[in-house]
Each structure stands twice: as structure tokens, then as C-alpha cells.
N, C-alpha and C positions, 0 to 999 in steps of 0.2 A: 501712631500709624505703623501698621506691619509695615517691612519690606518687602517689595514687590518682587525682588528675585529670589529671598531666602522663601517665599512662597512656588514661586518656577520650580526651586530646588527641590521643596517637598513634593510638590508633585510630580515631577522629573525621577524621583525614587521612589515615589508609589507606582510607576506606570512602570519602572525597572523591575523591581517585586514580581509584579504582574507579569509582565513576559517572562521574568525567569520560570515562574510555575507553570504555564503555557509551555513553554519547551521542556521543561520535565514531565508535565501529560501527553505531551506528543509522542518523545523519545520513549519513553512507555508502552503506550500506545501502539507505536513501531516495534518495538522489540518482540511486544505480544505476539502481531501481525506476523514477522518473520519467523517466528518460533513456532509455530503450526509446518508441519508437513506435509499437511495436504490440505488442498482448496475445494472448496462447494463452487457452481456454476458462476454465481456471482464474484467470488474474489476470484478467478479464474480468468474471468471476461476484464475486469478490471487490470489484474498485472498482466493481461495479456495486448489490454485494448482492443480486443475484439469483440463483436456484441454476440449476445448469447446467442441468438440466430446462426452465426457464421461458428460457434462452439459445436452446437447440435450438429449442424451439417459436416463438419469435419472427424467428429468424435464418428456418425455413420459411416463415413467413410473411412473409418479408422486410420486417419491423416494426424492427427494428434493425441499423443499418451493423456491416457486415462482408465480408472477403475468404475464399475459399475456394481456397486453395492446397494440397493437398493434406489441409491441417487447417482449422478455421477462424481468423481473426486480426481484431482488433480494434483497427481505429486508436485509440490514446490520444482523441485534440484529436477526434476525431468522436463517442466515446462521449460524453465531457462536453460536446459541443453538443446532442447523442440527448436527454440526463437534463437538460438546460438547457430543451430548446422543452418537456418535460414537464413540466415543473411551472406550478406555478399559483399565483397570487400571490393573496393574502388579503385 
């Protein structure tokens, strides 16, 4: 009869395996994500939290940086200066 923990064990470092290569696709994953300099509507609305609705209506009023190239785009380093001078310290 196997042992019942030298069993635990194997699978205890198969699951370990397993998440190590899940956080090396993530952290990848990230990296790629922040390596872009500029954002389309959707990753825009995302690192911003705001919905695309409240993007459109702002970018018309020209309340938040952005280029119009045939779509819109959103510098990375300008949005996080945008949602920087916005806040407000307690």
C-alpha cells in the first residue's frame, strides 16, 4: 500500500508546478500590458474604471487626454498624471 502523505506530497508539488507557471503567464502577461504606451477605449476604461460611456462624454468635452487617430488613444504616463492631479488628499 502507497503512503498516504508521500501521495499529499506529490500532489502538494504538482499543484506547486502549477502555480509557479500561472504567475510566470500573468507576470508576462503584465509586463506586455504595461509596455504599450497607449491605450484603445477599452484598456482605457479599465485602468481608468470608468465606463466607456463617461470616456466619450469626457474626451467631448475635452476633460481627459487623448489622441484621435482614427479611434481614440490614450497615453498610458498621461492618463496616470489625468487621475494624479484628481485626487485629493485628506
Amino acid at each position: 500500500m502507497n503512503n498516504p502523505f508521500e501521495e499529499i506530497k506529490n500532489q502538494l508539488d504538482s499543484i506547486h508546478l502549477e502555480l509557479n507557471e500561472l504567475r510566470s503567464v500573468l507576470t508576462s502577461k503584465h509586463e506586455q500590458n504595461n509596455s504599450k504606451p497607449y491605450l484603445g477605449l477599452d484598456e482605457a476604461s479599465e485602468f481608468t474604471g470608468l465606463s466607456k460611456s463617461t470616456i466619450y462624454r469626457l474626451t467631448s468635452q475635452k476633460q481627459i487626454p487623448h489622441i484621435k487617430r482614427g479611434r481614440l488613444l490614450f497615453n498610458r504616463a498621461e492618463l496616470t498624471s489625468w487621475i494624479q492631479a484628481g485626487s485629493k488628499t485628506i
